[in-house]
Structures are given as structure tokens and as C-alpha cells.
C-alpha positions as CSV (number, residue, x, y, z in Angstrom):
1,X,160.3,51.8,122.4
2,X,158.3,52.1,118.7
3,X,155.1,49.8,120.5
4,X,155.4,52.8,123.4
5,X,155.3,55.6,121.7
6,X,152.5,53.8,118.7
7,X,150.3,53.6,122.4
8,X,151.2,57.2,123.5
9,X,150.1,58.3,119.9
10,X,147.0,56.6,120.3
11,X,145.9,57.6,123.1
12,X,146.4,60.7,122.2
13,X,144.5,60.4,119.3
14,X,141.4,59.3,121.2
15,X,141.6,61.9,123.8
16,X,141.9,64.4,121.1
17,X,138.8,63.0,119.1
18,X,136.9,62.3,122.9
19,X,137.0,66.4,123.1
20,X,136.6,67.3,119.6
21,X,133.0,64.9,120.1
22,X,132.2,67.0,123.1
23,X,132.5,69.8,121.5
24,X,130.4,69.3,118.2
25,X,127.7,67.7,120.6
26,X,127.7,70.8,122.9
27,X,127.8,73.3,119.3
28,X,124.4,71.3,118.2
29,X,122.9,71.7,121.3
30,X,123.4,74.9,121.7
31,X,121.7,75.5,118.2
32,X,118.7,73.5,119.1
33,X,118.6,75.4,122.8
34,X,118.8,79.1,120.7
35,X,115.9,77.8,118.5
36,X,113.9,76.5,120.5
37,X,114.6,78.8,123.7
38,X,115.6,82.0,122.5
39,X,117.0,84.3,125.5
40,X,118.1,88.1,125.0
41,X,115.9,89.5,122.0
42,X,116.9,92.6,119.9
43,X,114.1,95.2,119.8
44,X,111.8,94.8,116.8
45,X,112.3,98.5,116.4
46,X,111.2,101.6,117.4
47,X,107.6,101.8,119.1
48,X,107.2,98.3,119.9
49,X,106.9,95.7,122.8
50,X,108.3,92.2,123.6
51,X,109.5,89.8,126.1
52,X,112.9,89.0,127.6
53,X,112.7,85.2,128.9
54,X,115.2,83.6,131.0
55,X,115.5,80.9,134.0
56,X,115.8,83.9,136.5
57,X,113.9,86.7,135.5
58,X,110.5,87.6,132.2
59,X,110.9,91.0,131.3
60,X,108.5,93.5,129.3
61,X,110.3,95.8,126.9
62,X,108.6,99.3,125.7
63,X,110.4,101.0,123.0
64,X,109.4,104.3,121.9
65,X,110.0,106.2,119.0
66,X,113.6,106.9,119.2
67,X,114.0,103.3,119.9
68,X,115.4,103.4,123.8
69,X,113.7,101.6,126.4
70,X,111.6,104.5,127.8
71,X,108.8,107.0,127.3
72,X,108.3,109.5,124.7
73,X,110.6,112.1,125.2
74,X,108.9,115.5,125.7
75,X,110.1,119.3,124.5
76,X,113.1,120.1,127.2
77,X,111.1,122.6,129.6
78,X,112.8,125.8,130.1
79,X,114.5,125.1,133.5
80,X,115.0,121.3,133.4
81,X,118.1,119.6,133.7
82,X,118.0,116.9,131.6
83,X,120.3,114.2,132.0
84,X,120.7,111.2,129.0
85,X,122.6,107.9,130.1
86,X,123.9,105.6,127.8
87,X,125.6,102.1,128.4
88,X,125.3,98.9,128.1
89,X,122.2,96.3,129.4
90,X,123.1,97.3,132.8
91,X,121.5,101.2,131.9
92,X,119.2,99.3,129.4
93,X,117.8,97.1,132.6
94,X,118.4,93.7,131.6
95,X,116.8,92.0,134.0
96,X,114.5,94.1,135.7
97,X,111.3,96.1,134.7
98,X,111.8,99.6,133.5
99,X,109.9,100.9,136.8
100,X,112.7,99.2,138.7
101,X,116.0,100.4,136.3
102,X,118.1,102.8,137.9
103,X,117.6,105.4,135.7
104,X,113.9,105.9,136.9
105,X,114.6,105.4,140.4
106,X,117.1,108.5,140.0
107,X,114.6,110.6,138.5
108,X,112.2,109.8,141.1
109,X,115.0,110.7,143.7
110,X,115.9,113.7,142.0
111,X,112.7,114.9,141.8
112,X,111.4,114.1,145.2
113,X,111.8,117.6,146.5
114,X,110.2,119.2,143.1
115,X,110.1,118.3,140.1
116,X,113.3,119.9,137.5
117,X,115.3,116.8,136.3
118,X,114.3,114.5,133.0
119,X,116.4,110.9,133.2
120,X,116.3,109.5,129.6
121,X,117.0,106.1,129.1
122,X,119.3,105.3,126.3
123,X,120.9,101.9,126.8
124,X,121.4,99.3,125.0
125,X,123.4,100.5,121.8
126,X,126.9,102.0,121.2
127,X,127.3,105.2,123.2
128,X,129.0,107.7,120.9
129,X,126.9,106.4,117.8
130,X,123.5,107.5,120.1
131,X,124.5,111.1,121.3
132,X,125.8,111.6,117.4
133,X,123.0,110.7,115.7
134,X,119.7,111.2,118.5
135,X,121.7,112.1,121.8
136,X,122.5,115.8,121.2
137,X,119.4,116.5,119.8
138,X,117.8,115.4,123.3
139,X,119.7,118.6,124.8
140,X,121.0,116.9,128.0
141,X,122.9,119.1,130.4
142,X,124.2,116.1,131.7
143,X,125.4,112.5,130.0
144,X,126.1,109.7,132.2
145,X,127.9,107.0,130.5
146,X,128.0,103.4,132.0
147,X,130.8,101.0,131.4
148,X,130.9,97.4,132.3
149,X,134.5,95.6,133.9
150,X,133.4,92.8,132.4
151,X,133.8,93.1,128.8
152,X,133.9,96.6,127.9
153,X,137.6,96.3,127.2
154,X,137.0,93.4,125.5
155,X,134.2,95.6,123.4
156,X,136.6,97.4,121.5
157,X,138.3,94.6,120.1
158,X,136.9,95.8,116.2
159,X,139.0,98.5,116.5
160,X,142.2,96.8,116.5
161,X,143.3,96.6,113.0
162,X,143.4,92.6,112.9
163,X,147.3,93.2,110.9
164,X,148.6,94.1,113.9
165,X,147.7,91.2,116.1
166,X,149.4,87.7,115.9
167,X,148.3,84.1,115.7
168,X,148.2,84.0,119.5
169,X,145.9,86.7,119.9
170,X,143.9,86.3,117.1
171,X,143.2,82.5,118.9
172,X,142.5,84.0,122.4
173,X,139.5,86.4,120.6
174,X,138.4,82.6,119.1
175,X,138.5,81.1,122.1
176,X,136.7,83.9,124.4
177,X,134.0,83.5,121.7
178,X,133.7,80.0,122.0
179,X,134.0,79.9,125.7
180,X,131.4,82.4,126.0
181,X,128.4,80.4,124.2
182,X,125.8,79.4,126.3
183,X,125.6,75.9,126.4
184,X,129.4,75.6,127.3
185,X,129.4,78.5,129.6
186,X,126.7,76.6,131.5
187,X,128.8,73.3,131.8
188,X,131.5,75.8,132.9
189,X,129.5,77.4,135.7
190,X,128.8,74.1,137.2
191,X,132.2,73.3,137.1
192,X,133.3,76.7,138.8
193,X,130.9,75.1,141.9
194,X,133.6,73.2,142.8
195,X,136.5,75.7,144.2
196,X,139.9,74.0,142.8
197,X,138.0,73.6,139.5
198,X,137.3,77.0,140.0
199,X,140.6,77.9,140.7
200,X,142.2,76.1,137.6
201,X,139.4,77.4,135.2
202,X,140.4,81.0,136.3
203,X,144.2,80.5,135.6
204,X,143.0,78.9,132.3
205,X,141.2,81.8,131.1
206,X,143.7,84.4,132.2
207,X,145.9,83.1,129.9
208,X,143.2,82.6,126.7
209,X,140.2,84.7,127.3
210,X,138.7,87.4,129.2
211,X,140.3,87.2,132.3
212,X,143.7,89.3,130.7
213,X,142.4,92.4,132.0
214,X,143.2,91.1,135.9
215,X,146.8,90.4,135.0
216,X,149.6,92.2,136.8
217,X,151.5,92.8,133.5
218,X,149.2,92.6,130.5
219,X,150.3,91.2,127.3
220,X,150.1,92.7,124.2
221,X,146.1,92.6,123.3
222,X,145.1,93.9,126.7
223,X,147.4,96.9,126.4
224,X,146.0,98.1,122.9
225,X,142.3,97.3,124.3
226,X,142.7,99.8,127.4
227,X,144.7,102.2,124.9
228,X,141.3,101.6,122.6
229,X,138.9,102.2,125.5
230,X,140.5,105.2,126.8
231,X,140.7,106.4,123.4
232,X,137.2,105.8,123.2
233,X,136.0,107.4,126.3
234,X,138.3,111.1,125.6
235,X,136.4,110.8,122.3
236,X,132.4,111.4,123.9
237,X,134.1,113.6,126.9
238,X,135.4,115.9,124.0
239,X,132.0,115.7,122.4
240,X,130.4,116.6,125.1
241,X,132.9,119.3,126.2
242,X,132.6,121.1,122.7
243,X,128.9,120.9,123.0
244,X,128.7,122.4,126.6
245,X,127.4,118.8,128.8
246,X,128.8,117.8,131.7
247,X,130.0,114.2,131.9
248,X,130.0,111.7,134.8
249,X,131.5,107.9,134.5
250,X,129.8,105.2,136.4
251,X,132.0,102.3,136.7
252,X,130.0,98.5,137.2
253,X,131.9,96.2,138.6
254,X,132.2,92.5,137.4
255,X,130.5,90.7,140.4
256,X,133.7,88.1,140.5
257,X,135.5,91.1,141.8
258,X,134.2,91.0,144.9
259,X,132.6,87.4,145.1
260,X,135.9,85.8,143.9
261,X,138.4,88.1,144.7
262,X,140.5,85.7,146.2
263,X,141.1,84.1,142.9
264,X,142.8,87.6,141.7
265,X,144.9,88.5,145.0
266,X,148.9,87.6,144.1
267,X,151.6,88.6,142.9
268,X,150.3,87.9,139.1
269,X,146.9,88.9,139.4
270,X,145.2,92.2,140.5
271,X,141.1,92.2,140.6
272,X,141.4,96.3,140.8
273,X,143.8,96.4,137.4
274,X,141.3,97.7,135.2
275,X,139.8,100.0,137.5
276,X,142.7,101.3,138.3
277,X,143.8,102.2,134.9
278,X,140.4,103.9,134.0
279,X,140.5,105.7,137.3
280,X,144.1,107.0,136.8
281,X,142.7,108.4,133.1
282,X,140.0,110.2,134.8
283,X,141.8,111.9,137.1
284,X,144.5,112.5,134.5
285,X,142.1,114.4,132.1
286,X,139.3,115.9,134.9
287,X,136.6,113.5,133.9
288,X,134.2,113.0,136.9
289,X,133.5,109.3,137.8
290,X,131.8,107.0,140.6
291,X,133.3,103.2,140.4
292,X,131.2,101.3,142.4
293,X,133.1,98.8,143.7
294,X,134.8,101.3,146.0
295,X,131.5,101.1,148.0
296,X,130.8,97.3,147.3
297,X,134.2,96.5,149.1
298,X,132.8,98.7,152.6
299,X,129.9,95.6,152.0
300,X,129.5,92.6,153.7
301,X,129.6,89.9,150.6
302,X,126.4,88.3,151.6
303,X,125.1,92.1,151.1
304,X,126.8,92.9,148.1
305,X,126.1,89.7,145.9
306,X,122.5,90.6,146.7
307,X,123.1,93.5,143.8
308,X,123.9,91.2,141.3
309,X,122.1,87.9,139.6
310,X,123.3,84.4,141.1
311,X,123.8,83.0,137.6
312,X,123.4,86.1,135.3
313,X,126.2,89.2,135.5
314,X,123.2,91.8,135.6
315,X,121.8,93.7,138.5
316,X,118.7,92.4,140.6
317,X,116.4,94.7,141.4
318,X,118.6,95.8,144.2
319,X,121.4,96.6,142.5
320,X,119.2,99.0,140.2
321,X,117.8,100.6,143.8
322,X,121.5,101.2,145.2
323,X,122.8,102.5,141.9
324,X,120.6,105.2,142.0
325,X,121.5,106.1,145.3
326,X,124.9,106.5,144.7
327,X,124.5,108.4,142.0
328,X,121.5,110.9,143.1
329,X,123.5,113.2,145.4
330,X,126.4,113.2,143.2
331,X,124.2,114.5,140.3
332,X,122.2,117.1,142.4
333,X,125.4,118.8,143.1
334,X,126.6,118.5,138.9
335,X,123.3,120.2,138.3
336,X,123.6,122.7,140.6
């Protein structure tokens, strides 16, 4: 009995040290990848240009003085309405060139007929902290604020005092950190090739990481990050009430919500959860909205993963082109 469990305890042992050795050869070569090929840049600053480099797309970035990803921002003309959106790299155009980000096609759409309508730009930085401290000044009649399935929730995460959350959720924030490097989120991807890999790596990260938000009955940390995020969203909708602006929600879906959706459809998991709750606090407090996987469900898949990146959770060019159209009539009727 003692020489069986002596062989049990070695063997564990060795597997235990086999994955630790992955892991600290992954962790180095992910440092010498980040050195040497450096992917998502951070702008320089205000007035300046660079390049975003990755395996599917080169990108130029323009900044200008106010530091957004757009042109210089002229006096507000006496009967324009001006409309500033703010988000994430999905309004910022990760991915694309700024001809091509939905923000200029909808102010090419919007002025097709004549010109009256200003689209600024403003992605790429925290929302609130940008119509504070530049947004207002802008004068927008309009603010269209972009939020992303995919980690927005997970983006509030620094406002949770860290005293209130417990060994276990203090390990899942860890682990989403660690699962979401690079090099290990590559090995990862290939692995998701492979459906019941898939399929067990989902389950897996429902439990530890991101993939919370899609559960039936969240635990704990996923109830005080959509608490947070609501909390966050009434906060610009009353700043922009109290400064007379209209406000319109654009939803992005998390492209596993339709492409995987299968992996989300029981009794334990729901792929609309998180839309459902942001959609029920809309309504609830009259905040106008367009979630756009309502109209990437009426698409064929083939059609709809077109919008997105095969192996990057940004929108192709395509994506860009039928955001815009979405959200072109809606506005036209806001500004009239």
C-alpha cells in the first residue's frame, strides 16, 4: 500500500513540475515575442502617427491634437449636429484604416443628402474620463457609447474593492490574466480547432475566467461586475442628461455568440445572458440602444463571421460598413 501511494505521489509530482515547465517556457517566450514583435501600440501622444502590425492586418494611426484617432476638430457650425462616440478599439478601429471605421462611414451616410452631421472619433480610452475632461467641450448633441460583450464586464473589475472578494475570485481575475497572454492564448486557439477540445476548454473557463458572464446563475463576481457596469453606464446617461445630449447604446457582440453558440445553449449556460441584462436596464431607465446581435442572428453564419476577424475579436472591414448602416437611420431620426 505505502510503495502505491510513494508512485501515485510521484507521479504526481512530475506531472505537476511537466506543467509548471510549460508554463515558464511559454512566460519566456512570450517576453521574447513582445520584444521582438510588439503588436497593439499605445499612441505616442497627441499629434502623432504610427503603425499597428499584426499577422492579419498593418494599420496607420493619425492622432490629432486632442489625442483621438481623427481629424482636427473644427468650431461646431451653427446648425450641426454633432455626434461624439466613445468605446473601446471597436469605435477606435483596431484593425481597419480610419477611412474604413464606422464612424466615418456614418458620417458619410448621414451626410449624403447634405451636409449637417460632425462624427468625432473618440475611441480608445475610458468613456466617462473623455466627455469629462475633452467630451463636453466638443458640444455633441449626440454621444454614442460602444460597449463590448466580451470583456466590458470584465472591465470594471478595478472598481470592486478587492476586501470584498474571496480567494476564489481573486484566483479567477489571476487566471483570466494569465489565460489571456498571447502566447498561451495562441496554443489555446489551436486547441479550440478541435471541437471536443473546444467544448471542454469552454466549460473550463466558465468556471475560472471570462466565460462567467454566459452562466445561467452567476456567482458572486459576475453579479457585482454587471451591478458595476450598470452603475457605470447610469453614471455618463445622467451626465449627459444634466448636460442636454441625447444618448444611444451600441451593443458589439462577442463573435463566439453567434459562431459558437452551441457551446452556450443548456440548461447552465445562456449566450444572450449579458445582453439580456443590459437590455432589461435600458428599457428599465429609457436609455435608447441597438445590440447588434439581434440582427447578426437574422444572418446566415457564413455571412455574419465575415464581420468579424478569423483569429482577432475586431471587426473586418465589413463589420465597420454594416455597423454604420445600422446605426445611420436610427441617428437621423435622434437628430431630428
Amino acid at each position: 500500500m505505502g510503495h502505491r501511494m510513494g508512485f501515485i505521489k510521484k507521479i504526481t509530482v512530475n506531472i505537476f513540475l511537466s506543467f509548471f515547465s510549460i508554463f515558464i517556457f511559454l512566460f519566456i517566450t512570450e517576453l521574447v515575442l513582445i520584444r521582438v514583435f510588439p503588436v497593439y501600440k499605445e499612441s505616442p501622444g497627441p499629434d502623432s502617427s504610427y503603425e499597428i502590425t499584426t499577422q492579419l492586418y498593418k494599420i496607420t494611426v493619425r492622432t490629432n491634437s486632442l489625442n483621438i484617432r481623427d481629424r482636427e476638430i473644427p468650431p461646431k457650425e451653427k446648425n450641426e449636429f454633432r455626434i461624439l462616440c466613445l468605446g473601446d478599439s471597436f469605435t477606435f478601429g483596431l484593425g481597419v484604416e480610419v477611412e474604413d471605421t464606422y464612424t466615418r462611414l456614418l458620417e458619410n451616410l448621414l451626410n449624403k443628402d447634405r451636409k449637417r452631421s460632425c462624427v468625432i472619433n473618440a475611441g480608445g480610452g475610458d468613456p466617462y474620463d473623455f466627455l469629462v475632461d475633452r467630451g463636453l467641450a466638443l458640444k455633441p448633441d449626440l454621444v454614442l457609447l460602444q460597449i463590448y460583450i466580451g470583456n466590458d464586464f470584465y472591465d470594471r473589475m478595478s472598481s470592486i474593492d478587492p476586501e470584498v472578494m474571496s480567494s476564489v475570485e481573486m484566483s479567477r481575475l489571476i487566471y483570466g490574466k494569465i489565460i489571456s497572454r498571447a502566447t498561451l492564448n495562441l496554443v489555446l486557439s489551436r486547441l479550440r480547432q478541435i471541437r471536443k477540445t473546444e467544448e471542454i476548454l469552454f466549460y473550463l473557463d466558465s468556471k475560472y475566467s471570462y466565460m462567467g458572464i454566459f452562466l445561467n446563475e452567476y456567482p458572486r463576481l459576475e453579479r457585482l461586475l454587471a451591478e458595476s457596469e450598470q452603475g457605470y453606464l447610469r453614471k455618463i446617461f445622467d451626465l449627459c442628461n444634466n448636460n442636454g445630449i441625447q444618448m444611444l447604446v451600441l451593443v458589439v457582440p462577442w463573435d463566439m455568440q453567434f459562431r459558437k453558440k452551441y457551446l452556450m445553449s443548456s440548461e447552465r449556460y445562456n449566450y444572450r445572458k449579458p445582453n439580456e441584462i443590459l437590455k432589461t436596464f435600458f428599457r428599465k431607465n429609457n436609455m435608447t440602444y441597438i445590440d447588434l446581435l439581434d440582427y447578426y442572428e437574422k444572418m446566415p453564419v457564413e455571412e455574419a463571421e465575415t464581420l468579424y476577424y478569423k483569429r482577432d475579436i475586431h471587426w473586418t472591414k465589413e463589420g465597420h460598413r454594416h455597423a454604420a448602416e445600422i446605426l445611420a437611420p436610427v441617428i437621423k431620426d435622434m437628430s431630428d
